[in-house]
N, C-alpha and C positions, 0 to 999 in steps of 0.2 A: 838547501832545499832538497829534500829527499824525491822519489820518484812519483810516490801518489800524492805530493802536493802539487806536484807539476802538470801530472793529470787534472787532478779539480781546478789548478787556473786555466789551462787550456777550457775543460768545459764548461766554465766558469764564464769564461769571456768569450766564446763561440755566439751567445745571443749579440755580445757588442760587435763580431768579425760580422754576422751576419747583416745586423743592420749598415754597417758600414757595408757589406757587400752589393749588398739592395741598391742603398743611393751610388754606388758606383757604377753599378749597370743601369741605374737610370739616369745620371748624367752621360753617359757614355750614348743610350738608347738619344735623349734628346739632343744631343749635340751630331748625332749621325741624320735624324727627321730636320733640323734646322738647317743642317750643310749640304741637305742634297739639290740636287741642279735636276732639271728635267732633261732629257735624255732621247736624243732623236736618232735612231741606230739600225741601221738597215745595210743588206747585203746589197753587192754591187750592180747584180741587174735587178733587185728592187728599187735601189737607187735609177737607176738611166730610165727605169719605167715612171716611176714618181716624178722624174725631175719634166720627163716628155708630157707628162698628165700638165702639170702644174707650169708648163709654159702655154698649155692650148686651153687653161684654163679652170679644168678640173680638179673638186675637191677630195681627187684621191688620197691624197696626203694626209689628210687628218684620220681618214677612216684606216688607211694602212698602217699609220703611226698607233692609234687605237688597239688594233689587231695585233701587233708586236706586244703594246703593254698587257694587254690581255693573255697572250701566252707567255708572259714574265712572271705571272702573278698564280697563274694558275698551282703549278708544282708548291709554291710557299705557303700557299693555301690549303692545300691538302696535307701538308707535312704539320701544319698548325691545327689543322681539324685532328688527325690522327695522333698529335698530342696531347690535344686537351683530352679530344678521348681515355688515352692513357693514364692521365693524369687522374681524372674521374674515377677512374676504375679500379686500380690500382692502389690510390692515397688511403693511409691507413686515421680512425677516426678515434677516438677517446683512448689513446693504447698510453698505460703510466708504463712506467720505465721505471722499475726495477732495480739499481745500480748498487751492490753491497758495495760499503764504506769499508772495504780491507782491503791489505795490506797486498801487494802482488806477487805473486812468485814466479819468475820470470827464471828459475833455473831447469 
């Protein structure tokens, strides 16, 4: 096999690397959403404060817990807005490709 045949099976088979890449970021994407655990995570004098609410009976615990996830989510959110933007913006739409079928010269 010479070099530009080696070429054309790589681009050749880049649609089959691609599909196969897709179902692997989405097995990987579902198996991360099916494995996660909910997550109760606080620093230490929010803890001694939550723990003093929640012996004298108060539902601060859920709304403080609440307030955590909320600023967890916020940044990821914004880095997913500002890519889809990009992604909009940027993505190029009915462009052929061009590719001459010669020979390379590579000296």
């Amino acid at each position: 096999m010479n070099f530009c045949s080696q070429i054309r099976n790589i681009i050749g088979n880049f649609a089959l690397m691609k599909g196969i890449r897709i179902f692997l970021v989405s097995v990987a994407f579902g198996l991360m959403i099916l494995g996660s655990v909910g997550v109760k995570a606080q620093c230490a004098m929010c803890t001694t404060a939550v723990e003093s609410n929640n012996k004298s009976g108060s539902n601060a615990t859920h709304g403080l817990n609440n307030g955590i996830m909320y600023l967890l989510a916020a940044p990821y959110l914004a880095v997913a807005v500002v890519g889809y933007i990009w992604y909009k913006k940027y993505r190029r739409k009915n462009i052929e490709m061009n590719i001459p079928h010669e020979k390379l010269n590579l000296n």
